[in-house]
N, C-alpha and C positions, 0 to 999 in steps of 0.2 A: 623361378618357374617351378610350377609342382611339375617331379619326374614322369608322372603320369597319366596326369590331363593336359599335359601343355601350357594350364593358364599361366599367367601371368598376374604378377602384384602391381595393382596401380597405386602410382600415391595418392594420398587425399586431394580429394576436390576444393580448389579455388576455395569457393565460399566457406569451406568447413576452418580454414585456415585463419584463425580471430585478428589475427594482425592485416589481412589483406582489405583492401577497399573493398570490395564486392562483400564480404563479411557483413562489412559496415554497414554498405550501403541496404544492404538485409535487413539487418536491424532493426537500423531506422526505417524500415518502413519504407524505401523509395518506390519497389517494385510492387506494390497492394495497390490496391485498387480506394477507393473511398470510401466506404462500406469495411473495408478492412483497415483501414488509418481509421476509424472510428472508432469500432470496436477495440483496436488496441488503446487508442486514449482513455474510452471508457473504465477497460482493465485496470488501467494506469492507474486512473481517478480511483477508482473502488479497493484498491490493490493499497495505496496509498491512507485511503479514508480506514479503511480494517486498521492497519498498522498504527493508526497513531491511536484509535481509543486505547491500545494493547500496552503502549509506550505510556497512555494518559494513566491507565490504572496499577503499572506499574509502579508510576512514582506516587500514584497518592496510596497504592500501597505501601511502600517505603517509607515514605514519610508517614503515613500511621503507627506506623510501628516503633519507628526512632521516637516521637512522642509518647507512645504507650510507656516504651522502656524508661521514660525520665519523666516524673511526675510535674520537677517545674515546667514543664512543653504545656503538659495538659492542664491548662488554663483557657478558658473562651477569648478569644482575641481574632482582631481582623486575620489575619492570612488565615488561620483557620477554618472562618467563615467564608474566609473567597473559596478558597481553597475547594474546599466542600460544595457552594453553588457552582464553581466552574464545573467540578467532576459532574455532578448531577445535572446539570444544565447540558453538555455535550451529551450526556446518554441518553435524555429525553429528547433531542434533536434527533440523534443515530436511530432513537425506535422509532419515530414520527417517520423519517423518512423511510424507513424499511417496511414500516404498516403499509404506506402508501402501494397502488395496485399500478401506479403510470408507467408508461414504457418510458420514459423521459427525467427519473425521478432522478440521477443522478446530474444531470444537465439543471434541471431547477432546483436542486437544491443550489449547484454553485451558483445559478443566478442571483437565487436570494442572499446566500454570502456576502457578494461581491458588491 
């Protein structure tokens, strides 16, 4: 208790508490509404989609380089070639779908994936 207001220290609240079910149950989402478990999966989806092109050009960063540095690497051959349409090939899907103006674009894009 402060000596001079009176108050008092509450301890933290339930939910704030990461171990407790109510936490959890936060989380995940039980208490939203529809509209809101939406938007969170959407996040999720687009959250997910950013981080992998980042992971994708990381390694064909790397692996450009570990090549460059060893002259036998740099030889034209299959994985190279893949290598190189896969990276270019996922980046022109990521602009195609981001050019797009649809409210919906992340929802058809996974349609056409799958």
């Amino acid at each position: 208790m402060h000596p001079r207001s009176g108050a008092h220290a509450l301890p933290p609240t339930r939910w704030r508490e990461r171990s407790s079910d109510l936490h959890k149950k936060i989380n995940d989402g039980e208490f939203c509404s529809a509209r809101v478990r939406r938007w969170r999966s959407d996040l999720s989806t687009i959250g997910n989609e950013l981080s992998g092109p980042f992971a994708h050009r990381q390694v064909y960063d790397r692996l450009g380089s570990i090549i460059a540095a060893n002259p036998k690497l740099a030889q034209p051959n299959l994985f190279l070639s893949e290598l190189f349409e896969w990276h270019v090939m996922t980046n022109v899907v990521l602009a195609g779908r981001d050019a797009q103006r649809l409210s919906d674009v992340v929802l058809n894009s996974l349609v056409r994936a799958s």
